[in-house]
C-alpha positions, 0 to 999 in steps of 0.5 A: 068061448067068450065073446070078442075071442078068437075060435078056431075050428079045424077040418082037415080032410086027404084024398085024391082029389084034393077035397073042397071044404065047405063051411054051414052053421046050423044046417045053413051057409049064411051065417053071422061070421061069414057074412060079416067076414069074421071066418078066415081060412087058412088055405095050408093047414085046413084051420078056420078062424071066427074072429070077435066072437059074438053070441049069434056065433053059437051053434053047429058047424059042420065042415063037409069035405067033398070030392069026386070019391064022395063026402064026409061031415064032420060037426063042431058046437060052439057055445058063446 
């Protein structure tokens, strides 16, 4: 991706309960999109976007869907 772009990222994940999705970049929840308020989620389709992408946002992200049934992760690479 180039900077100042738009990513999106998707996880979608079923079951009953509903599963809580959690974000992490590179093993760790604090990271530049988030904590600068570049990721938005989008509650009804299970799509995350990084807005203004920059070259710190590069990485893996894992998306892990949890819910009293267990836990899947899934991985994503962005390079900037």
């Amino acid at each position: 991706s180039r900077t100042g772009t738009m990513v999106r990222l998707e996880c979608a994940a079923e079951g009953h309960p509903t599963p809580q999705i959690a974000w992490q970049k590179d093993g760790g929840t604090d990271f530049p999109a988030a904590r600068e308020r570049r990721m938005h989620v989008m509650p009804d389709d299970d799509v995350f976007f990084i807005t203004d992408v920059k070259i710190e946002d590069a990485g893996v992200y894992s998306c892990t869907a949890q819910n009293s049934a267990g836990s899947v992760l899934a991985n994503a690479t962005l390079t900037v």
